[in-house]
C-alpha positions as CSV (number, residue, x, y, z in Angstrom):
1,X,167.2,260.5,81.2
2,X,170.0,259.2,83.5
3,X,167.6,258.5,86.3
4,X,165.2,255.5,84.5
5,X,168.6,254.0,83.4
6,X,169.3,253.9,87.3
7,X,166.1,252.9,88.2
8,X,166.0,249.8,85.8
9,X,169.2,248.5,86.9
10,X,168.3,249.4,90.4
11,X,164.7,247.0,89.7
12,X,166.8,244.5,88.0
13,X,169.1,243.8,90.9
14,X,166.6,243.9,93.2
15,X,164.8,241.3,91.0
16,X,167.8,239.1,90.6
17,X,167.9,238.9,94.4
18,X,165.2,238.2,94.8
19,X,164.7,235.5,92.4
20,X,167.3,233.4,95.5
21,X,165.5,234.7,98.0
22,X,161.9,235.7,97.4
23,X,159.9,232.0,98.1
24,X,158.6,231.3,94.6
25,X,155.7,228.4,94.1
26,X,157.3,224.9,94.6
27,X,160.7,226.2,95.8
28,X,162.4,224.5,98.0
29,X,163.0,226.6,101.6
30,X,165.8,225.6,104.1
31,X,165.3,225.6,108.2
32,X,166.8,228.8,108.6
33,X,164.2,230.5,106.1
34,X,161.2,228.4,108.0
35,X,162.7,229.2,111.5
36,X,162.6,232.8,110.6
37,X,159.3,232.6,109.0
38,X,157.7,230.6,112.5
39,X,159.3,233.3,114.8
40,X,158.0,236.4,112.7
41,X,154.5,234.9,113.2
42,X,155.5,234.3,117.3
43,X,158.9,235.6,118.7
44,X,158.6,232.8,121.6
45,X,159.0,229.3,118.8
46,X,162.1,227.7,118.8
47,X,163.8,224.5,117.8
48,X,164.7,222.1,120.1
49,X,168.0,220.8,119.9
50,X,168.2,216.8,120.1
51,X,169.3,215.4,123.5
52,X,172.4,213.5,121.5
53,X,172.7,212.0,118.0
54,X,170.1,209.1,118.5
55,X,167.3,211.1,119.7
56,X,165.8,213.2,117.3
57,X,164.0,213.1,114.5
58,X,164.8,211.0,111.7
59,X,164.1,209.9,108.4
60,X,164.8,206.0,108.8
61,X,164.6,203.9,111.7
62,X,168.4,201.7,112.6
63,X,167.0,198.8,110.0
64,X,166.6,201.2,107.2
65,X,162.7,201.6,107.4
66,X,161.5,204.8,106.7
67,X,160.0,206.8,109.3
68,X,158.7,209.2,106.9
69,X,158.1,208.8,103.3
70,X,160.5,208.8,100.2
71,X,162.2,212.2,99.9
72,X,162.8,212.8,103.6
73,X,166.0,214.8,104.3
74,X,166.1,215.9,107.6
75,X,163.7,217.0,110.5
76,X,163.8,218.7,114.1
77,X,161.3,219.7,116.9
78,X,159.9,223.1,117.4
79,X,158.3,224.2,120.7
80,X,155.2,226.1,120.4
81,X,153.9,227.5,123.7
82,X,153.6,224.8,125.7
83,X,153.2,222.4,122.6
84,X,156.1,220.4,120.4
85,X,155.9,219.7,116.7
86,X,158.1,218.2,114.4
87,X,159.1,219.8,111.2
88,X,160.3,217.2,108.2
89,X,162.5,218.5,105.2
90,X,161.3,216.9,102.3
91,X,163.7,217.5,98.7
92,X,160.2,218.7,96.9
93,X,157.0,219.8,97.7
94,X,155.2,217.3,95.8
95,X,156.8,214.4,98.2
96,X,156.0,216.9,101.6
97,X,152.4,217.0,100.0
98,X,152.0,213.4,99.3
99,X,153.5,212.6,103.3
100,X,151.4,215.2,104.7
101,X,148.3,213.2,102.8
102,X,149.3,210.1,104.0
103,X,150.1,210.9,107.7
104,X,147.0,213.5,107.9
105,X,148.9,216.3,108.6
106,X,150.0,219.6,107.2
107,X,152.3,220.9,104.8
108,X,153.9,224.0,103.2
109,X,156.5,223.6,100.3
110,X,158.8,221.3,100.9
111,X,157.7,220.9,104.7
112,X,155.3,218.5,106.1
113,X,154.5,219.5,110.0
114,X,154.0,216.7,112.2
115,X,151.9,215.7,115.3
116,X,149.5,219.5,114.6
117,X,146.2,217.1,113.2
118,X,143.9,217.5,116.1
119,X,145.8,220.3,118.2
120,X,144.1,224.0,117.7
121,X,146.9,225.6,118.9
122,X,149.4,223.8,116.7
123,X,146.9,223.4,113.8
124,X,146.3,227.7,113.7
125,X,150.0,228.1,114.7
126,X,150.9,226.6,110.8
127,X,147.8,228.1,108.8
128,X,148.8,231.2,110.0
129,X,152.7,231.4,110.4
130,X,153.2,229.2,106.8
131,X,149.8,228.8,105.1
132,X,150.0,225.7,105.7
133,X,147.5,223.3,104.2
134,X,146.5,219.4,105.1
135,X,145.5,217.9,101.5
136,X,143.5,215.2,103.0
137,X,140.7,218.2,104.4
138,X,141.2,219.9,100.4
139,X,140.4,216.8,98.9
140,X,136.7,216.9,100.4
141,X,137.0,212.6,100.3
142,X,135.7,211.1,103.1
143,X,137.2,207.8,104.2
C-alpha cells in the first residue's frame, strides 16, 4: 500500500499550496494575482503606468484628505479596449465593499473598481473577468 501513502502526501502538498495560493473567501489578492486574473479573461488589458510620481492614483489628496475611503493602500489604471478604469487596493474586503457602496461602483475582495458604474463595456469587463459585484444594485434599496 505504498501508493495511497504517496498519494496523500502528494494531496497534502498540493493542499498546503494551495491554501497561499488558491483565492479563498475574504482573502486578500495582490495586483499581480488581479492583473493576471484581468488578462486571462482578455489578453489585450494592461496597467497603465503613471506619467511620474504625482499623477496616478492615490489614496489621499496633498492635505491629507482621502480620495478613497479608510483602508485604501494603493491603486493604478487599467486600459480596457478603448476604455480606462481604476483599480483601488483596499487592506480587506469588508472596507473595498463598504467603498464600492459608497462610490456606486464595483468590487471583488479586497478591490473596489472605479469609474465601470454606467459603462457596459467596463461594467461586463469586471462581472466577468472577477465576479465582481456593486452592493448598492444587491441591496435592492432605492434612494
Amino acid at each position: 500500500g505504498g501508493n495511497n501513502l504517496q498519494m496523500i502526501i502528494g494531496y497534502l502538498i498540493v493542499g498546503i499550496l494551495c491554501l497561499s495560493a488558491c483565492t479563498q473567501k475574504n482573502m486578500p489578492i495582490d495586483k499581480l494575482a488581479m492583473l493576471k486574473m484581468a488578462q486571462d479573461y482578455d489578453s489585450t488589458v494592461k496597467p497603465i503606468l503613471p506619467k511620474d510620481l504625482n499623477s496616478g492614483i492615490r489614496c489621499r489628496k496633498d492635505n491629507g484628505d482621502y480620495v478613497y475611503g479608510e483602508g485604501c493602500l494603493t491603486g493604478f489604471q487599467v486600459q480596457v479596449g478603448v476604455l480606462e478604469m481604476d483599480a483601488i487596493e483596499f487592506q480587506t474586503e469588508e472596507l473595498a465593499k463598504l467603498e464600492a457602496l459608497r462610490l456606486d461602483q464595483y468590487y471583488y475582495k479586497n478591490w473596489v473598481f472605479d469609474n465601470v458604474t454606467n459603462e457596459p463595456i467596463l461594467e461586463h469587463f469586471v462581472k466577468n473577468a472577477f465576479a465582481a459585484q456593486r452592493p448598492k444594485i444587491e441591496s435592492g434599496k432605492k434612494d
